[in-house]
N, C-alpha and C positions, 0 to 999 in steps of 0.2 A: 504494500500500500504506500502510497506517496501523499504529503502534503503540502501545499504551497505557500508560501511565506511572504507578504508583501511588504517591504520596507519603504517607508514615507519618513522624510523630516519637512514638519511644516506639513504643505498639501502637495509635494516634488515628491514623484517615486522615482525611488532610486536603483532598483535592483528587483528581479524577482528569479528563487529558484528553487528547485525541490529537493526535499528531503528523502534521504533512504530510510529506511526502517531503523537502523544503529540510531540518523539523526532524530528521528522521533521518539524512540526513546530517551535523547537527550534534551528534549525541547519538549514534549509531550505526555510523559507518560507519568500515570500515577495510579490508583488503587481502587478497590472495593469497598463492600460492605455485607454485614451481619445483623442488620436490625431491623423490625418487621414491628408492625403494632400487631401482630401475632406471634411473636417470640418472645421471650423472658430474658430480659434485656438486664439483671441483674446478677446470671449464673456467667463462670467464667466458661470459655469455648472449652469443653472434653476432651479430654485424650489428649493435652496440647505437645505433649512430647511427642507421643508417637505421630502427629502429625508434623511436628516438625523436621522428623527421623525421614515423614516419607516423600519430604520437599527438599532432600539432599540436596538435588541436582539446581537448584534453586544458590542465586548467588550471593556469597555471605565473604568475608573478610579470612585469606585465609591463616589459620593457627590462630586463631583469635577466639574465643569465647567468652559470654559474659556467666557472670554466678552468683547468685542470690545467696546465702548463709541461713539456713533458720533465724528466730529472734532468740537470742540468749545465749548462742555460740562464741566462744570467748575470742578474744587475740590469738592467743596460743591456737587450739583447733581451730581459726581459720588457715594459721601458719603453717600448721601440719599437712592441712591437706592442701595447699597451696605446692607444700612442698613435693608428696607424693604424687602431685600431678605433673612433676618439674616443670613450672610454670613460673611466668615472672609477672609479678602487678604491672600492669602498663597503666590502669587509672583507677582510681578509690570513686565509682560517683556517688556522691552523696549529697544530693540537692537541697537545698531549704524546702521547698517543695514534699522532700521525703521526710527529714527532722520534722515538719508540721507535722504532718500523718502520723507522724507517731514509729516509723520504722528506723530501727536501731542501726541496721546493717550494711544500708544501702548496695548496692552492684559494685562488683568487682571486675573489670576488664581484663584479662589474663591472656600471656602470651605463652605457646607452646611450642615444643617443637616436633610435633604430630599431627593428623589429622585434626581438625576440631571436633569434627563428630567423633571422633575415637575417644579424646579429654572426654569431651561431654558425657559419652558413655560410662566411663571411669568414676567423672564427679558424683553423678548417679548415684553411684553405687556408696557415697562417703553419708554419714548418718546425720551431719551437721549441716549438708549443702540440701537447700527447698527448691531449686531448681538450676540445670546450665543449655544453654541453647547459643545457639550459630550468634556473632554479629553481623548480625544480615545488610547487606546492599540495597537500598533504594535509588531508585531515577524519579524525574520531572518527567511529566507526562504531557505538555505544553497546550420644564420646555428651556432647553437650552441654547445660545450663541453660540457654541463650538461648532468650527468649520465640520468635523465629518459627524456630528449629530444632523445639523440642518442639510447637508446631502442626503441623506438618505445611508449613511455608510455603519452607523451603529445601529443597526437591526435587531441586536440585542438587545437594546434600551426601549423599544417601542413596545406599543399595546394595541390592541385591537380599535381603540377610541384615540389614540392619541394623533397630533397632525402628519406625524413622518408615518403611516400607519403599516403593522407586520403582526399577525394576531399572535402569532409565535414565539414574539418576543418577552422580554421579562413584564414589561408592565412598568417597568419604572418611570417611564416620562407620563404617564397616568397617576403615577402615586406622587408623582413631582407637582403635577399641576391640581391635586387636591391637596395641597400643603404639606402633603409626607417628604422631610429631609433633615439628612445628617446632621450630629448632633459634634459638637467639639467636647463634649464630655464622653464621648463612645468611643473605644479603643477597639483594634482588632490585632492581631499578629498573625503576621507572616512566617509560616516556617515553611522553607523551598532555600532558592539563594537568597541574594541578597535582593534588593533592590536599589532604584536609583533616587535617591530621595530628592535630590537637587535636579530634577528633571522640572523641566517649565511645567509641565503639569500634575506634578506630585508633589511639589513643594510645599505648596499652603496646605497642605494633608498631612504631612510628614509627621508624627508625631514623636515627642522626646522623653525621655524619664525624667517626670519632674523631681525626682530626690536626686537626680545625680548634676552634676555641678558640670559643665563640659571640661574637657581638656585639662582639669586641676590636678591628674595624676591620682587622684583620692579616689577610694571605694566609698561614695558618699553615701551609697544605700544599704550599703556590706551586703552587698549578696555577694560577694568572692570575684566580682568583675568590676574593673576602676576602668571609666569613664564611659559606660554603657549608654551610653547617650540616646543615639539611634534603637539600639538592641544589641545585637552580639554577634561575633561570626563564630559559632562554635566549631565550623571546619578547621579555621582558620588560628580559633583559638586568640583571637582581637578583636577592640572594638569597631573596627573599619567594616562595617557591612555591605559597602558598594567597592566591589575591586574592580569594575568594567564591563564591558560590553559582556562579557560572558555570564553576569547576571544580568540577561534578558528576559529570562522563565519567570523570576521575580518582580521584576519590574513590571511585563505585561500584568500577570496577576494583581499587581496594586493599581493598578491603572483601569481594570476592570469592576476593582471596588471602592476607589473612591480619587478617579481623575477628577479635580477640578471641573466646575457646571460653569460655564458663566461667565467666562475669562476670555475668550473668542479663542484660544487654542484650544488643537490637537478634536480631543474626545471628551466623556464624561462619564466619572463612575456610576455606578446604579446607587450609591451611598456619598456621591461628591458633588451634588447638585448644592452650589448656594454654601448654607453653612458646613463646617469642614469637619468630619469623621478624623480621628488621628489614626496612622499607620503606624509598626512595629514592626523591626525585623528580626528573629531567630534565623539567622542562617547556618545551615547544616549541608548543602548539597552544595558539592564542588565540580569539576570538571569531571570528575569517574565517579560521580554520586555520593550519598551520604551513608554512613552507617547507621544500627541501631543505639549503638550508646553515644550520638551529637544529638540524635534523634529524639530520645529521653533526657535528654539535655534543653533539647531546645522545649516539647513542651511543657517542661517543670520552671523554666522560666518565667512563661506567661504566670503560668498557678500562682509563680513564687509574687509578681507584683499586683497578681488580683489578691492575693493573700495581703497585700499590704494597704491595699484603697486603692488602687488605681485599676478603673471598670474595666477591665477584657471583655468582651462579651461573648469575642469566638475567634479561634485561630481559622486561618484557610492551607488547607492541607493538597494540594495540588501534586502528589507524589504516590510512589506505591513501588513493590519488590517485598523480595522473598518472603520468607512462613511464618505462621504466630510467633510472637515474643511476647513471654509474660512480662517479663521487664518495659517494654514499650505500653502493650494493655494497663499496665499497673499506675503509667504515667498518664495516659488516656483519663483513666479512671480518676484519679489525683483531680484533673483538671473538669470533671464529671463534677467530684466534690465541691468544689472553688467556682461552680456555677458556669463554666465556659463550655459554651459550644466547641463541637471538634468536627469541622465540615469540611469532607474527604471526595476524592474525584475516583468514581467507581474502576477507570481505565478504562486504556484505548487496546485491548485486543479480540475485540468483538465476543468475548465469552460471555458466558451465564454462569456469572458467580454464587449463586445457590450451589449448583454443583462444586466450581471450582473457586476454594475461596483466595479473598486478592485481600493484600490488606495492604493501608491500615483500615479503611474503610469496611473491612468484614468485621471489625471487634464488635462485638455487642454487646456496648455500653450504651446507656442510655441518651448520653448528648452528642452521637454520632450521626451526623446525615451522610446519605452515600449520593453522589450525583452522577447522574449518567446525562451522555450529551446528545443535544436534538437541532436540527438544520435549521435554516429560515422559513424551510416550508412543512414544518412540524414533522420529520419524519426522523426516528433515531437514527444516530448518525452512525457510516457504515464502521468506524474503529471502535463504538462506545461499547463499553459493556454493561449488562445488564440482568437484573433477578428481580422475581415477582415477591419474594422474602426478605431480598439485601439487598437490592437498590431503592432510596423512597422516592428520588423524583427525577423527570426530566430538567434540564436549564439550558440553553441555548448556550454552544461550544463551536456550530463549526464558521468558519470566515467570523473569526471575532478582531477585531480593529481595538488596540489599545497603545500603551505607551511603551518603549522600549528604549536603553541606549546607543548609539549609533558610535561608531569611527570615522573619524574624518583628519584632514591635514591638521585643523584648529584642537582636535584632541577627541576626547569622547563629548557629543551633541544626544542634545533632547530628538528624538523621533518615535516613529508609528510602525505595526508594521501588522499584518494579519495573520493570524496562526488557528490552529486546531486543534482542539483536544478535549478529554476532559476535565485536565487540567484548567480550562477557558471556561469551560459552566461554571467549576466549582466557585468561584469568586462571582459569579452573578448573584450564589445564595449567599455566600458571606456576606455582601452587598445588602441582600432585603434583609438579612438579620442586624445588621445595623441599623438598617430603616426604620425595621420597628423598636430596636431599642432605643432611637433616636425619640421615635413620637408618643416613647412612655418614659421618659429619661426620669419624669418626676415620680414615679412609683418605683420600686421593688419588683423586677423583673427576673424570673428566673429565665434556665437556659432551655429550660421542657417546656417553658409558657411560649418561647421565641420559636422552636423549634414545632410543635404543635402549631401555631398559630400558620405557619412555614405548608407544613404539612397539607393544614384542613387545607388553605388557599388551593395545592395543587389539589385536590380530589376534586375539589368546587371545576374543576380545570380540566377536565378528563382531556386526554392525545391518543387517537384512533393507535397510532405508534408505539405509545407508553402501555399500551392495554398487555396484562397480563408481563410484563416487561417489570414493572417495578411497582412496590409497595401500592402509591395512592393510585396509580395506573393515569399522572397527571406532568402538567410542565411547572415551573416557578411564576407565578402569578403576581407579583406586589402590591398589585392594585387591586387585590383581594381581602389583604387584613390590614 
């Protein structure tokens, strides 16, 4: 399958070429889902070792494993069997996020020199260790004055009533012109790469850590990262979360939840109309993708500053690779607790994830949406994947128009360019979950009142396409709740 990628800076195209399947994994690809208003969305997934035993072939980090300890296991008996496994700590995580909760032990990153699944097998067997699994590999899965709003070229943003009119689209320039828009008190996180904060049209979005001081050298929030400002590159292990053009999967993604409305450039997000939603970035995906433990890294971060005051409402999860991890679930879940949504892009390899599960989108946690992606002319799209149990809605992904960083002689420029994915839906829903945290900001909103509310709109919504395909058998509606 091939997708085609249109680069614009300004309204000047500058290039257009296609992707191989390697490149759309690089640009496109991300995951599934497990949750079903018919499943019990409180038990953990079954058997999760032996299912992860039987996603060997499934790509994970190699000699690397991660290891949970029981609660009450000492220093010494971690030591021990640390030692029997001749393994060497490569990283202690233990997140504020985990100390909240209440767990003593946090994950162990261990470097071997064996198979990993062979450790794994061994740790098993040790009477102090509650679980060891692969550290798995994931990829990206890739009424307004803005010039390509007023063409006609963000089809995404349209509603069946609105002036640019596409019945397919989210409904946001419908929920714009009945008063519904972003709040500056509504935070979201990004966890994918980075993004381009100082892009012309993500700038007045951009949001900062108000406890951290820029550039002071100080941990002014002590969460164990000094000058977090933007967010964090946990790839990278700094706080520079835009290294360049190559965080373009990031960028697009924030451009499609909250571009700037209003400004006469570029585009506009479904959550950037007018008043300004703030962005956050966990960056964990590099050039050959992210692991699991940046992974659980990045989103115990968001938990850790929604744990402090500052409103997350929902990360956008725009990625997917290899098999359960209870250490990543257990982090999901964390942020379950701390009231945040965790909204995931079901993937682009045309399966039916009931059968074959994708994750992170397959966990069945309760503030999980899985998004699958649907055309301009309502029809699911031919890469999306899809289940009538683990995917909940349709959202419009394919020819999506957003922001991205360009290269040029003057250095790296603000531009546009069109991609495909379902990576591309999932931030349409990020986008209306903002919306409506936006036009309840004054009340107590949880993330199942945001996520429900999400939901009933697509049933209200049925898509000839969606039918028997996913959960509400509907598309993202905005101008519904």
């Amino acid at each position: 399958m091939k997708h085609t990628k249109l680069l614009f800076t300004g309204l000047s195209i500058l290039f257009i070429f296609a992707c191989s399947k390697d490149q759309i994994l690089k640009a496109d690809l991300d995951a599934s889902s497990d949750k079903s208003a018919a499943m019990n969305q409180t038990a953990m997934v079954p058997n999760a070792n032996s299912e992860m035993l039987s996603n060997a072939n499934l790509e994970n980090v190699p000699n690397e494993l991660l290891v949970k300890f029981k609660k009450g296991t000492s220093a010494e008996a971690r030591t021990k069997a640390i030692g029997l496994l001749n393994a060497q700590v490569q990283e202690h995580i233990y997140t504020p996020a985990m100390k909240r909760s209440g767990d003593e032990q946090g994950v162990f990153l261990l470097r071997v020199n064996i198979n990993a699944l062979e450790a794994i097998s061994k740790a098993k067997a040790f009477g102090e260790v509650e679980y060891a699994e692969p550290n798995w590999v994931y990829h990206h899965d890739v009424s307004s004055n803005d010039p390509s709003f007023t063409n006609g070229s963000l089809w995404g943003m349209y509603g069946a009533t609105s002036v640019q009119s596409n019945q397919y689209g989210s409904g946001a320039a419908v929920a714009w012109a009945n008063g519904t828009i972003g709040s500056n008190n509504v935070y979201i996180g990004i966890i994918d790469e980075g993004y381009m904060y100082n892009h012309e049209d993500l700038i007045a979005n951009a949001g900062t850590n108000p406890k951290e001081i820029p550039n002071n050298k100080i941990d002014d929030d002590r969460n164990g990262l000094i000058d977090d400002v933007y967010g964090w590159d946990f790839a990278g292990n700094n706080n520079t979360v835009f290294d360049g053009v190559g965080d373009d999967h990031g960028t697009h993604v924030a451009g499609t939840i909250a571009a700037k409305g209003g400004n006469s450039k570029g585009v506009v997000g479904v959550a950037g109309f007018e008043t300004n939603v703030k962005l956050l970035s966990a960056k964990f995906l590099g050039n050959r993708g992210g692991t699991t433990a940046n992974a659980i890294k990045a989103v115990d971060y968001f938990t850790a500053l929604k744990n402090t005051g500052l409103n997350i409402v929902a990360t956008n999860n725009s990625w997917g690779g290899g098999g359960f991890s209870q250490a990543l679930y257990d982090a999901i879940f964390r942020a379950n607790t701390a009231n945040i949504l965790f909204i995931a892009a079901a993937g682009n390899n045309g399966t039916n994830n009931d059968n074959t599960a994708s994750y992170p989108s397959n966990y069945n946690i309760e503030n999980v949406i899985a998004v699958a992606s649907i055309t301009s002319t309502g029809g699911l799209s031919s890469f999306s994947q899809y289940g009538s149990l683990t995917v909940d809605l349709g959202a419009p992904g394919s020819g999506i128009l957003s922001t991205v960083p360009i290269s040029s002689k003057r250095g790296i420029l603000s531009g546009y360019a069109s991609y495909n994915g379902t990576s591309m839906a999932t931030p349409h829903v990020t986008g209306a979950a903002a919306l409506y945290a936006s036009r309840n900001s004054g009340v107590t909103v949880t993330a199942i009142v945001i996520k429900n509310k999400i939901l009933d709109a697509a049933k209200l919504t049925p898509t000839p396409s969606l039918a028997g395909k996913c959960v509400t058998g509907g598309r993202l509606n905005v101008s519904a709740f």
